[in-house]
C-alpha positions in Angstrom: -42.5 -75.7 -29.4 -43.5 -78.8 -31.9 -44.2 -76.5 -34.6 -41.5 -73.7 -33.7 -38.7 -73.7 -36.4 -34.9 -74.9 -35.2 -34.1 -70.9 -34.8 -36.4 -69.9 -32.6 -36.0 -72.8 -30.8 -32.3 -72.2 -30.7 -33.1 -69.0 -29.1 -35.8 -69.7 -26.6 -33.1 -72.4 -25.2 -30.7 -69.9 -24.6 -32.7 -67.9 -22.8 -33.6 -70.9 -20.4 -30.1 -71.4 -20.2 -28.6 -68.0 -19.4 -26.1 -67.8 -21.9 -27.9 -63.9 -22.9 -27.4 -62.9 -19.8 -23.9 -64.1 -19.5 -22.8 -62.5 -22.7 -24.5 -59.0 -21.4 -22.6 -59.0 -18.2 -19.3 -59.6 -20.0 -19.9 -56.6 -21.9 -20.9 -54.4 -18.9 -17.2 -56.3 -17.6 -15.3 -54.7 -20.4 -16.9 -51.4 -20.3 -15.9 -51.4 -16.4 -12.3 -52.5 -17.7 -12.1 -49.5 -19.7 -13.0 -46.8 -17.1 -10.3 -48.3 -14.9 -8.1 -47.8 -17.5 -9.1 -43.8 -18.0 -9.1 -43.5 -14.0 -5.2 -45.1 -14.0 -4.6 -42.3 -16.8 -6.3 -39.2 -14.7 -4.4 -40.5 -11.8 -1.2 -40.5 -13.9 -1.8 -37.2 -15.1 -2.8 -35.9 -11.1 0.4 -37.4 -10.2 2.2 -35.5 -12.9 0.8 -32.3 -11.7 1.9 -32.8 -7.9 5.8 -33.0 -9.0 5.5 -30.3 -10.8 3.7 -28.4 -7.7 7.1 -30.2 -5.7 9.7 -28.8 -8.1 8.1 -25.1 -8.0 8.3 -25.2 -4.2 11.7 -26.4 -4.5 13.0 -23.1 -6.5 10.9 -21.4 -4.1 13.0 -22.9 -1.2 15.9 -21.6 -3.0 15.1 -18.4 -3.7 14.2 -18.1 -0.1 17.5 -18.9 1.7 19.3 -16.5 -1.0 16.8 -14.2 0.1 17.7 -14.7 3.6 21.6 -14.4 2.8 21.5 -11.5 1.3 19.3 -9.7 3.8 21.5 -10.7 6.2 24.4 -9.5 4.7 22.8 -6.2 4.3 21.9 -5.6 7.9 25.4 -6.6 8.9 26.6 -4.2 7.0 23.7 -1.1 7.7 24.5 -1.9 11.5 28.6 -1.5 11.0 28.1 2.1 8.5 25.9 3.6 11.8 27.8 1.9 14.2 30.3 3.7 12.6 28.6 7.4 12.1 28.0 7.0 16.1 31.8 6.8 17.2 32.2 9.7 14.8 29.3 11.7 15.8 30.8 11.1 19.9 34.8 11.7 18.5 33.4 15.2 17.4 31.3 16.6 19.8 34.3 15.7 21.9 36.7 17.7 19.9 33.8 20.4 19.8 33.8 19.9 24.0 37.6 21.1 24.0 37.1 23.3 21.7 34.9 25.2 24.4 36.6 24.7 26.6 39.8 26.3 25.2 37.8 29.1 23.8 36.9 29.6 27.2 40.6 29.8 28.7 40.9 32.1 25.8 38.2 34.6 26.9 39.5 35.0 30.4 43.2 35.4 29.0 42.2 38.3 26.8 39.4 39.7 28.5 40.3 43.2 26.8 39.0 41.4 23.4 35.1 41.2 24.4 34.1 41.8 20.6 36.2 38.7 19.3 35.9 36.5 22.1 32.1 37.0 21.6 31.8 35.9 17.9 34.1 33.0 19.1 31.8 32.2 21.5 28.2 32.7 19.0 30.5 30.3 16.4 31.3 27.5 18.6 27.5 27.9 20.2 26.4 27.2 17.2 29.0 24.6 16.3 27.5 22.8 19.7 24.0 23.5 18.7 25.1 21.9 15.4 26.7 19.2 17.2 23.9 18.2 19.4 21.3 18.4 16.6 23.6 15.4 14.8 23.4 14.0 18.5 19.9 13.7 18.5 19.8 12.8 14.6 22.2 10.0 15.6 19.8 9.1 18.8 16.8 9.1 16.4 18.4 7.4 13.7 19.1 4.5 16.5 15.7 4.4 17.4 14.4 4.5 14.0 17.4 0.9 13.4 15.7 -0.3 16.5 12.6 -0.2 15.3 13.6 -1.8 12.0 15.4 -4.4 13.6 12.4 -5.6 15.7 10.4 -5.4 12.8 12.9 -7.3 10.6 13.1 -9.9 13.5 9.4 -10.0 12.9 9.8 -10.7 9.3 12.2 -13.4 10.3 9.7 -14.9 12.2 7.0 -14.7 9.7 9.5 -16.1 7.4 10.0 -19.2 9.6 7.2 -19.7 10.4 6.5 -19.5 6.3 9.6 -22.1 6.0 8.0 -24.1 8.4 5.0 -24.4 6.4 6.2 -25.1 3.1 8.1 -27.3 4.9 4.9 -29.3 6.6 3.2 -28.8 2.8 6.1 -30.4 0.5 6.1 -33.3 3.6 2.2 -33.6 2.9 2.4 -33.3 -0.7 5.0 -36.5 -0.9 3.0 -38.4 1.4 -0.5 -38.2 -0.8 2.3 -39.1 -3.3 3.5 -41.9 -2.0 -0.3 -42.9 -1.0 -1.7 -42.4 -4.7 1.7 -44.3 -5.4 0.7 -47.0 -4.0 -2.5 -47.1 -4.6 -1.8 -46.9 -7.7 1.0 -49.9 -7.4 -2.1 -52.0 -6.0 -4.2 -51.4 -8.8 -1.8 -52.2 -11.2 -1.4 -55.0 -9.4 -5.0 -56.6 -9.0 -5.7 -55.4 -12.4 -2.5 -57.8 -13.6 -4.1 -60.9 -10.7 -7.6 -60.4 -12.3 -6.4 -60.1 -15.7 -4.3 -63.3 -15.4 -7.3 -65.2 -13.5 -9.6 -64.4 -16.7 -7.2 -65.8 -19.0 -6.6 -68.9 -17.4 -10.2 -69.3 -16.9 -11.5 -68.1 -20.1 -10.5 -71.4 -22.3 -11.7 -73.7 -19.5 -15.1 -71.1 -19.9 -15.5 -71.4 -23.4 -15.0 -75.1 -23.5 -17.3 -76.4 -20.5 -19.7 -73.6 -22.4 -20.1 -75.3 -25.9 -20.0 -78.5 -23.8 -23.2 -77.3 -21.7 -24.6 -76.4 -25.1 -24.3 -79.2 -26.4 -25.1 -81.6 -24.1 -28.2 -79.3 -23.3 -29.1 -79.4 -26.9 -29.0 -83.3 -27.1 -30.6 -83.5 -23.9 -33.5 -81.1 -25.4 -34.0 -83.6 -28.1 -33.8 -86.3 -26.3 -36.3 -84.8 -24.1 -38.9 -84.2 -26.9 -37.9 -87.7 -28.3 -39.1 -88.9 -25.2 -42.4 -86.9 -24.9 -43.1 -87.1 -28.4 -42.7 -91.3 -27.7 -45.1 -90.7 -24.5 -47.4 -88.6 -26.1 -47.9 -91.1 -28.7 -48.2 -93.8 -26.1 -50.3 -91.5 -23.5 -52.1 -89.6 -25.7 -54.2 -92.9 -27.4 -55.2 -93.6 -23.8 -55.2 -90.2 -22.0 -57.9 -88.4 -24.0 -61.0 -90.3 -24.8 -62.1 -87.7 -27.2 -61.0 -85.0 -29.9 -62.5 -82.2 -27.4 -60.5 -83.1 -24.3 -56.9 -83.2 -26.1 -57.9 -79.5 -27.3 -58.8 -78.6 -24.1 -55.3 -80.2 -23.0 -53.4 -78.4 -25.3 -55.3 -75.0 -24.9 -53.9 -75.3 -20.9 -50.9 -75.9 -22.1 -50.2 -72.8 -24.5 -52.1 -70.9 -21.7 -49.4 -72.0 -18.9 -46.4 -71.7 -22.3 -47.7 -67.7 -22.5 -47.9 -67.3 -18.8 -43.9 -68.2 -18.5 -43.5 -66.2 -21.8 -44.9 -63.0 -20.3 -42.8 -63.6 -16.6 -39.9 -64.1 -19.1 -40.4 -60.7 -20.8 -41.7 -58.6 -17.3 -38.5 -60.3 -15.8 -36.4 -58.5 -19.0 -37.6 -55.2 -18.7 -36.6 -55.3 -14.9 -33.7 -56.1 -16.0 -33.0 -53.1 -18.8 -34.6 -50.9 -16.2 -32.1 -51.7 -13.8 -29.4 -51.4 -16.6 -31.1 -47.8 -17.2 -30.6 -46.8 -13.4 -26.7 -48.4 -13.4 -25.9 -46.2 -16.7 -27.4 -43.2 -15.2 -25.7 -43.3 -11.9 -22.8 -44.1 -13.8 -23.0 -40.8 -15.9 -23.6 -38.5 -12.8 -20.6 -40.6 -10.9 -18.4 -39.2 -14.3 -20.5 -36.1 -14.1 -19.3 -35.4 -10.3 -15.7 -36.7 -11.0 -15.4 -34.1 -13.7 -16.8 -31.2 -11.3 -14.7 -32.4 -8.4 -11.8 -32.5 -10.9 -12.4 -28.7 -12.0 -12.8 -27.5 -8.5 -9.8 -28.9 -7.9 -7.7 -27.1 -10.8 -9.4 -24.2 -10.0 -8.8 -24.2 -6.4 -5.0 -25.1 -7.5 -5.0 -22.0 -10.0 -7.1 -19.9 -7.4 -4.0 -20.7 -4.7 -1.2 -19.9 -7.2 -3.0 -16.5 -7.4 -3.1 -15.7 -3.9 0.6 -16.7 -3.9 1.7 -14.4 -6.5 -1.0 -11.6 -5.1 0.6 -12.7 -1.3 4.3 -11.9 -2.5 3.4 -8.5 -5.0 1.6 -6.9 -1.5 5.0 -8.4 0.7 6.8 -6.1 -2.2 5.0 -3.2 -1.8 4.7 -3.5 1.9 8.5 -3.8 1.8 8.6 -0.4 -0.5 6.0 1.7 1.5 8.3 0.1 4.9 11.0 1.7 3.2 9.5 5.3 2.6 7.8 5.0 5.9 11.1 5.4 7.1 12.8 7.5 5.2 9.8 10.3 6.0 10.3 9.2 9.5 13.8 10.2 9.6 12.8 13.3 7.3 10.2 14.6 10.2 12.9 14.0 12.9 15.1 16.6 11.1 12.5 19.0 10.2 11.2 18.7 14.0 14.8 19.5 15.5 15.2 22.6 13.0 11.9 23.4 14.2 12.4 23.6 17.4 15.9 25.4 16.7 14.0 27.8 14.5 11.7 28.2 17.7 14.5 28.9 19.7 15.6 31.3 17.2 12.2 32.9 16.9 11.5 33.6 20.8 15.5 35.4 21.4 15.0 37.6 18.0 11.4 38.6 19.4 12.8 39.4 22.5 15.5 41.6 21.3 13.1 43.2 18.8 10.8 43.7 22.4 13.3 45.4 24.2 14.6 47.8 21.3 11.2 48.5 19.2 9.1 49.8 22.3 7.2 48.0 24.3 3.8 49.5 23.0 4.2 48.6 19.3 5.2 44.7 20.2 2.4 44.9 22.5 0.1 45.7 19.9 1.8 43.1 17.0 0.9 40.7 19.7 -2.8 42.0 20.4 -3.7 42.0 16.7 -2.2 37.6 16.4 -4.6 37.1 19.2 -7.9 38.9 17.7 -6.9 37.0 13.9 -6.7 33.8 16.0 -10.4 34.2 17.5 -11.6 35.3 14.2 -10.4 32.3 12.5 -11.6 29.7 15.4 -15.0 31.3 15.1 -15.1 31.0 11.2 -17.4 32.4 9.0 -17.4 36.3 8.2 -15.1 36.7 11.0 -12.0 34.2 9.4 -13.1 36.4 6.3 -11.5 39.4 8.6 -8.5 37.6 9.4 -7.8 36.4 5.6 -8.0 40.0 4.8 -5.0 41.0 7.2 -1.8 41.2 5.7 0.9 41.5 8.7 2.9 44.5 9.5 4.8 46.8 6.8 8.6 44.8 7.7 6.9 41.7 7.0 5.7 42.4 3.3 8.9 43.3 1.5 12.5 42.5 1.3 15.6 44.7 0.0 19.6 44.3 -0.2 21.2 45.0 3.2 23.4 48.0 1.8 20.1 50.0 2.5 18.8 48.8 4.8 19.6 52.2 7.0 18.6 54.0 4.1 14.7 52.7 4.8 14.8 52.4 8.4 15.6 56.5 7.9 12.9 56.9 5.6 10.3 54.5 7.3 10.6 55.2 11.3 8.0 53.6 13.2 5.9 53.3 10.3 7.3 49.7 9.3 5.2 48.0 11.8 2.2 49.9 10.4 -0.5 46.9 9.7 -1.7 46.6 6.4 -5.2 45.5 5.7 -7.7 45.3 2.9 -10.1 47.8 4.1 -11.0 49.7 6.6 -13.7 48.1 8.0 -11.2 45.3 8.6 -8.6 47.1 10.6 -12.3 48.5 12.2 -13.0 45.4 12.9 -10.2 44.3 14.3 -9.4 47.6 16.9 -13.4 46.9 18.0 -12.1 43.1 19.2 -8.9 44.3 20.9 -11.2 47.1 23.1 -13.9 44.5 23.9 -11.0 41.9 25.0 -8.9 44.8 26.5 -6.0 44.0 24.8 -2.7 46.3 25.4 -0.7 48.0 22.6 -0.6 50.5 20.2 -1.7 49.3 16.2 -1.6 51.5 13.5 -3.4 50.5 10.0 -3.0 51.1 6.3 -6.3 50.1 4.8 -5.6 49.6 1.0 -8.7 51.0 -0.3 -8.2 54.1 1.5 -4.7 54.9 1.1 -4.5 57.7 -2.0 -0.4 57.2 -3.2 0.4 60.1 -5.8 2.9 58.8 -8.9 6.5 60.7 -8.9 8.2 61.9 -11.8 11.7 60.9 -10.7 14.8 62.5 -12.1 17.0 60.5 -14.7 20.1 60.9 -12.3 23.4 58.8 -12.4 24.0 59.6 -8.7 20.2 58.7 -7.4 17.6 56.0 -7.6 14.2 55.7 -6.4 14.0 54.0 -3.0 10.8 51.9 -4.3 12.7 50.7 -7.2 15.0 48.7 -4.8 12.3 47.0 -2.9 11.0 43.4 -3.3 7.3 42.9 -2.8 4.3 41.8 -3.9 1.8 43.9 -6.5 -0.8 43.7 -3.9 1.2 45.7 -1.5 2.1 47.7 -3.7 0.1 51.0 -2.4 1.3 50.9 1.0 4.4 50.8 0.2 4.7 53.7 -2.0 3.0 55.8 0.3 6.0 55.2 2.8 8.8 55.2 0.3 7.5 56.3 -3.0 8.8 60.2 -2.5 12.2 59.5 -1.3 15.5 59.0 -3.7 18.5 56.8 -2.4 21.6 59.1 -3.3 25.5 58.5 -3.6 26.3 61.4 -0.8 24.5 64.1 1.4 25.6 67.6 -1.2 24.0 65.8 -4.1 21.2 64.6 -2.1 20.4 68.6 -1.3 21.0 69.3 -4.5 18.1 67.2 -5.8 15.6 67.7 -3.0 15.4 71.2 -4.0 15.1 70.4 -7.6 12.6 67.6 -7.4 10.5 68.2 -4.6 11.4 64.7 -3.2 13.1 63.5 0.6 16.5 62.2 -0.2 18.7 59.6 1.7 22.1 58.3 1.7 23.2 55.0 2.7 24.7 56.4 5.5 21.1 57.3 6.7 22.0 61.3 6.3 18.0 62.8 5.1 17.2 65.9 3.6 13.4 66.5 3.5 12.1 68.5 0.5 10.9 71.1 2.6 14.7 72.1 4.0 15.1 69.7 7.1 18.1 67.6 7.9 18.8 64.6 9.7 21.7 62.5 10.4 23.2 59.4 12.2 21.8 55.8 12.9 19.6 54.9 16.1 18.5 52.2 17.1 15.8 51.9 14.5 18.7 50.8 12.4 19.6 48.0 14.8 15.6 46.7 15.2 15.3 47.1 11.4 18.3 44.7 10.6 17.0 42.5 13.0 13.6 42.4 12.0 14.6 41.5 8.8 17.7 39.3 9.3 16.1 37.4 12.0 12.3 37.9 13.1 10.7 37.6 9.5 13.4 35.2 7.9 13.3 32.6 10.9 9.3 33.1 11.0 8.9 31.9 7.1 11.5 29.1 7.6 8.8 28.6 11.4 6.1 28.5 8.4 7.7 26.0 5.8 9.2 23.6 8.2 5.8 23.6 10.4 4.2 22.6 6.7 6.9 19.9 5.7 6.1 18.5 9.4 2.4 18.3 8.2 3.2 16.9 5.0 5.3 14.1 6.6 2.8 13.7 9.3 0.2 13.1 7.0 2.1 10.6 4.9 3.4 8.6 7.6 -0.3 8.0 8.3 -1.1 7.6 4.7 1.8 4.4 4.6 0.4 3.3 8.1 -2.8 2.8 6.3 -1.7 1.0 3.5 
């Protein structure tokens, strides 16, 4: 200290006083100072973020009650159009009612009209049928707005219950406003008290501060003044020799370099505990900035859902909507259905009671046997592919000749046609082992041998084949029943040509000449079970066929929409 120049003195008294350390916290002060000031800005910016969150759920309010109206208006006016259709389903199957009944006084006033009153009767049976069939459309279609109204009550619920928590959110949302608001007000508001504080006591600081150092400063010198004085008065009488003043001052530059060593341990505790304050203060910022991008991703992960939450609303909405409209779809095709049914059974009892019982019989014996085969699968559903149906069944032609082939035909249209002979084999073995009744006829393909006609280039005549429809599978079979006979214009130029060409001829009349001199007139009742046949068993059994597929279809879709 003696010999120490005025600088390092300078310094070494500072350190005893403090003034290092005071400097050093002021610092760490102002660093504090200017994180608060970059938290009041994140906050700012948070704040920010939340009114626009508010005004979004605002328009979203909005577009919700025009929603609301609108959907309103729409099932008002949905429930007046079928309130509507009803009164004018009931106003006509009034009329239709009266109209019975008056074509019933008709029939007992002119009871010698049977034929007339009849078709009266078929045509207003059918306008009844008609009638109830838009009956039970209209009793469907009230069940099928029943159902959509409980489920649009549903969706009104949902949608309060949605209402009711925006509602409970946007309330949340202002009050952690208001809160941060506040917050933030009080921050403001210490930050202004604390900054006001420090500049009324700063002056005051930095004046009592050069004071202390310079009354701490005179008072050092002083101080050594004074030792210096009593070491010069002490030091002639305190050591007696050279040897014990060096052994004096070595105890005293030992006990200086002690307090210089507690000085320095005493500093690096102190930058070590500046080390641990900077890196807790980092991971503090580090965990702010996670907790802040958690946050915006949670906020963009929301906004997703929302948008995903109203596109699958939409498209439940849409599949709602075809849902119902195959719904109503399969409530028509199930009530021509069953019509068709109806249909079905009185033209198969009609063909039952005019075709023979034997031949119905076996039609009936040969559906069960393919219905085994195809339960038991395998080879044996093979078989049943490999049936074709009866000869009526495979072709189609104008009605104008219609006696013309029942002439030509006979019995022979409800001859089977199969692929082979094994099949029809097959199938004879099954009705014997289940003791079926009936009589079945087959016309195996790949046995049939049909012989190509040269057929005359004749104004009046045509080839009878030549006016069927079929298919080019069929095609044998149906040759070998109607490939030698000619459809001519009358019965002398239908002689005329079966003795030329070799070939049965037929009028439209039903009048045959055979090629070997026969002739045969008039039309039975082969005529009548023909017509039929065609008219009414095969026609309503394909439209049996198509609507018992659309059923499926719409079946099968109504699950696929239930699904998704």
């Amino acid at each position: 200290m003696a010999t120490a120049p005025d600088s390092h003195r300078l310094k070494l008294l500072r350190e005893v006083a403090g003034t290092r350390v005071y400097d050093e916290r002021k610092e760490e002060s102002m660093n504090i100072l200017k994180e608060t000031d970059g938290k009041v800005e994140k906050i700012t910016e948070f704040l920010k973020t939340i009114e626009d969150r508010l005004k979004t759920l605002e328009e979203e309010k909005e577009e919700l009650k025009e929603y609301q109206k609108w959907d309103k208006a729409r099932r008002t006016l949905e429930y007046i159009i079928h309130e509507t259709e009803l009164k004018e389903n009931k106003k006509l199957l009034d009329d239709l009612e009266s109209q019975r009944k008056n074509s019933g006084d008709k029939q007992k006033q002119f009871t010698q009209e049977i034929q007339k009153a009849q078709e009266k009767i078929k045509n207003i049976q059918k306008s009844l049928k008609d009638a109830r069939k838009d009956v039970n459309t209209a009793k469907d279609e009230k069940s099928v707005l029943t159902t959509e109204h409980q489920q649009l009550l549903r969706e009104k619920t949902k949608l309060d219950l949605t209402i009711s928590d925006l509602s409970d959110e946007v309330q949340g949302d202002n009050k952690s406003k208001e809160r941060a608001e506040q917050e933030l007000e009080r921050l403001k508001i210490t930050i202004s008290e604390k900054e006001k504080e420090l500049e009324t006591v700063r002056p005051r600081y930095e004046a009592m501060r050069r004071k202390e150092e310079e009354c701490s400063r005179e008072l050092n010198l002083k101080e050594q003044k004074r030792k210096e004085l009593y070491a010069k008065q002490g030091r002639g009488s305190q050591f007696s020799s050279k040897e014990e003043r060096d052994k004096w001052i070595q105890g005293e530059l030992k006990s200086l370099n002690k307090q210089i060593k507690d000085k320095i341990t005493h500093q690096s505790k102190l930058q070590e505990d500046l080390k641990r304050d900077a890196s807790k203060q980092k991971e503090l910022e580090r965990k702010i900035e996670e907790h802040t991008e958690t946050f915006e991703q949670l906020r963009v992960q929301i906004d997703e859902h929302n948008k995903n939450y109203y596109e699958l609303k939409k498209k439940k909405d849409h599949f709602q909507t075809i849902r119902n409209e195959v719904w109503k779809r399969e409530t028509q095709v199930t009530q021509s259905l069953s019509s068709n049914k109806e249909e079905l059974a009185k033209a198969d009892q009609a063909l039952r009671s005019m075709a023979g019982k034997p031949i119905l019989n076996g039609r009936d014996s040969v559906r069960k046997v393919l219905e085994s085969f195809l339960q038991r699968g395998g080879q044996f559903a093979e078989i049943a592919r490999s049936y074709y149906g009866p000869v009526i069944e495979n072709f189609n032609c104008d009605k104008s000749i219609y006696t013309a082939v029942e002439v030509t035909a006979g019995n022979r249209l409800f001859h089977h046609i199969v692929e082979s002979d094994r099949v029809g084999t097959q199938i004879l073995k099954e009705m014997n082992k289940q003791k079926l009744p009936g009589e079945v006829t087959f016309m195996p393909l790949n046995r049939l041998q049909v012989r190509i006609h040269d057929y005359p280039e004749d104004p009046d005549s045509i080839p009878m084949i030549s006016k069927l429809k079929y298919e080019e599978q069929y095609d044998k079979a149906l040759r070998y029943i109607f490939g030698k006979t000619l459809i001519c214009r009358n019965l002398e130029r239908a002689t005329e040509l079966a003795k030329s060409t070799g070939l049965d001829c037929v009028t439209l009349e039903g009048d045959q000449v055979s090629s070997k001199g026969s002739l045969t007139g008039g039309i039975g009742m082969m005529n009548q079970i023909f017509q039929l046949t065609t008219d009414g068993f095969v026609f309503t059994l394909r439209i049996f066929q198509h609507i018992a597929f659309e059923v499926g279809n719409a079946e099968e879709t109504v699950g696929v929409f239930t699904a998704d």
